[in-house]
C-alpha positions as CSV (number, residue, x, y, z in Angstrom):
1,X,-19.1,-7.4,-15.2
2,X,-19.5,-7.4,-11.8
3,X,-19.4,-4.5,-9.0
4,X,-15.9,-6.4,-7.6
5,X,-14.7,-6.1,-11.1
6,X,-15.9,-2.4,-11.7
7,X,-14.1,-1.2,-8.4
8,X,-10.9,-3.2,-10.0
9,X,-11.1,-1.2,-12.8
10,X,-11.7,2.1,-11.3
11,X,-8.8,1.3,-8.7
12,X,-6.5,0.7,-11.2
13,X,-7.9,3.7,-14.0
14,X,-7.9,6.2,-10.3
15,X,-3.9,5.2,-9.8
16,X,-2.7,5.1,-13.4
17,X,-4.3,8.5,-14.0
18,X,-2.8,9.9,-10.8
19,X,0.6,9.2,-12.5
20,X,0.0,10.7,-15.2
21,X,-0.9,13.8,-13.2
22,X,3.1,13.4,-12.4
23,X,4.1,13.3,-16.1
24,X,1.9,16.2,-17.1
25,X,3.2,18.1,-14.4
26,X,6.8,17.1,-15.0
27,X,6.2,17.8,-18.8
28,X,4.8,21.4,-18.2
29,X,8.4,21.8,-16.4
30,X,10.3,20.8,-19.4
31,X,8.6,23.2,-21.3
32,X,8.9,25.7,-19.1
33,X,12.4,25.3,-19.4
34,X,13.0,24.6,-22.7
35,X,10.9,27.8,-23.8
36,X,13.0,30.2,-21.1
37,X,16.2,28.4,-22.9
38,X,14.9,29.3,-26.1
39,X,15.1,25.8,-27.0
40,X,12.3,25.8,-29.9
41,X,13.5,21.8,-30.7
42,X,12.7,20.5,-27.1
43,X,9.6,22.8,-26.5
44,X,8.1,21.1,-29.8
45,X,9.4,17.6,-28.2
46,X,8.0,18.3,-25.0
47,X,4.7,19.6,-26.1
48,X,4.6,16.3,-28.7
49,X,4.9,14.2,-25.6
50,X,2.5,16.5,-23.3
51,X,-0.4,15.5,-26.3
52,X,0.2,12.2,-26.1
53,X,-0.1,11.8,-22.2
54,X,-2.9,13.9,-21.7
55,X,-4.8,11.4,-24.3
56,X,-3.9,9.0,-22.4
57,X,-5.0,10.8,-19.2
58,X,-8.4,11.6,-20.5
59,X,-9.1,8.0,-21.7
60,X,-8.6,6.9,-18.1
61,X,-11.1,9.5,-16.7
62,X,-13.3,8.8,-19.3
63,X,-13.0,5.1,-18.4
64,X,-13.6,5.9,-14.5
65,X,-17.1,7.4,-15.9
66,X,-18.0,4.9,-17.2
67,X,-17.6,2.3,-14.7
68,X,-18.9,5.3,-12.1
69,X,-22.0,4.6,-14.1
70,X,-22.1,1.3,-14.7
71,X,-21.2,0.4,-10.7
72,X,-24.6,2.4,-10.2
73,X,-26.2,0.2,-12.3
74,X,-26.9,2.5,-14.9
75,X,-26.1,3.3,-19.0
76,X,-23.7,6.6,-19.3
77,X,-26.4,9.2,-21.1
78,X,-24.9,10.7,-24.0
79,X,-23.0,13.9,-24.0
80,X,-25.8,16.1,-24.7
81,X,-27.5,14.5,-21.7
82,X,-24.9,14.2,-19.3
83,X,-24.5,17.2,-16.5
84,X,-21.2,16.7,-14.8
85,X,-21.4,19.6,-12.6
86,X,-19.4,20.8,-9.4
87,X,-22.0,18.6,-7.2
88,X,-21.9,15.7,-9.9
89,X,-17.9,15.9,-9.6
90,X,-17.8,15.6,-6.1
91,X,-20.0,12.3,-5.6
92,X,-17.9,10.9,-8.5
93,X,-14.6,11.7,-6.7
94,X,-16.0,10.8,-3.5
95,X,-16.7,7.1,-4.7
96,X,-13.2,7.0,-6.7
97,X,-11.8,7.9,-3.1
98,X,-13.6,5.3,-1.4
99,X,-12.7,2.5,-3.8
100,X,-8.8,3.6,-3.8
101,X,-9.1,3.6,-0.3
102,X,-10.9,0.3,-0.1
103,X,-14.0,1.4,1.8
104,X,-17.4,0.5,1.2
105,X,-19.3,2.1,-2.0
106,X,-22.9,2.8,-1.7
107,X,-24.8,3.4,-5.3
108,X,-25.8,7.0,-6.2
109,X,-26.5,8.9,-8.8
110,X,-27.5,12.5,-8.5
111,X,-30.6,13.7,-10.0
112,X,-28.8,16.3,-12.0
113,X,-26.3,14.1,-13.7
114,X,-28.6,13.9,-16.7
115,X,-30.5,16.9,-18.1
116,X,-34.2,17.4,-17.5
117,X,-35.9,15.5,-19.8
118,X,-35.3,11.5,-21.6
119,X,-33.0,11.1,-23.6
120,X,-33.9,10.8,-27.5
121,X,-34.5,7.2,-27.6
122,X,-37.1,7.5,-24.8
123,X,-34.9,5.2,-22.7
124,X,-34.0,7.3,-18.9
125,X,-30.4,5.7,-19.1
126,X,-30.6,5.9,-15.3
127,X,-32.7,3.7,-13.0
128,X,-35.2,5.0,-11.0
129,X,-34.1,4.0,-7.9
130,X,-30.6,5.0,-8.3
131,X,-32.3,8.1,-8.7
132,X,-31.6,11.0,-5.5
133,X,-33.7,14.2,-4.5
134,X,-31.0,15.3,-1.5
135,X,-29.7,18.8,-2.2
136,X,-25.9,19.3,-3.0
137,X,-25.8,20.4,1.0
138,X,-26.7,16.9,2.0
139,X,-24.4,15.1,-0.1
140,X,-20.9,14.0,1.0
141,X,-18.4,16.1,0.1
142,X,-14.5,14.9,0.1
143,X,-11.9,16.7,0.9
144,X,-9.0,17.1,-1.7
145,X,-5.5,17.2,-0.9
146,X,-2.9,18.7,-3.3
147,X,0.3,18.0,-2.3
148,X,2.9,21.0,-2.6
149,X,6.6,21.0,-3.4
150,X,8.8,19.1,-6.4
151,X,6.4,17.0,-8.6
152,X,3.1,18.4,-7.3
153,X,0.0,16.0,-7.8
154,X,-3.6,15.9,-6.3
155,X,-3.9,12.8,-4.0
156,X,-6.6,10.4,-5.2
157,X,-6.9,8.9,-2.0
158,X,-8.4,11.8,0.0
């Protein structure tokens, strides 16, 4: 696949996922509701339908990992490898931004986003070079909007 292809997909995983932010959000009202109406039917409904979309929600992000990985050139470490700390979160959501928003991507991976060490099969999932020693400081740091009033949702797009 190539990096035009990888942004696609990120693009499109960044918007659906935002949407489904709506949903969840509009769901949690429901319930809300339903439970101060003593409504135990619709609460059970509700929740049902809260499940469902918040699979779906986590497949997306788990799908913009990947291809966060894979558009730096690099394997995704296995969970007991991969460190998706504060800093880690921040250059992923920084290049999601940047893609949405149609600007241009440079490749990096942080040094901590995979534990000390190489992984069991003695294979370092990430390259080298993708490799960076710049403290969290350094590193660009987006700003997030969340958008107040009816149908609250964070803005992707920065």
């Amino acid at each position: 696949m190539d990096r035009t292809d990888i942004e696609d997909r990120i693009r499109h995983a960044a918007r659906n996922t935002d949407s489904l932010i709506v949903k969840l959000d509009t769901l949690t009202g429901r319930i809300d509701t339903a439970r101060m109406n003593e409504n135990k039917e619709l609460v059970e409904y509700y929740e049902k339908q809260f499940a469902e979309v918040s699979v779906e929600f986590m497949d997306g992000v788990e799908t913009i990992l990947d291809d966060w990985y894979a558009l730096n050139g690099a394997s995704r470490p296995s969970a007991d490898q991969e460190v998706l700390d504060g800093d880690t979160l921040d250059v992923i959501h920084s290049t999601v931004v940047d893609i949405v928003q149609g600007k241009p991507v440079t490749p990096r991976l942080p040094r901590y986003a995979v534990k000390a060490g190489p992984p069991a099969d003695g294979d370092n999932p990430l390259p080298s070079a993708m490799l960076t020693e710049e403290p969290a400081e350094r590193m660009a740091v987006p700003t997030r909007t969340v958008r107040k009033g009816h149908g609250s949702k964070v803005d992707i797009t920065g």
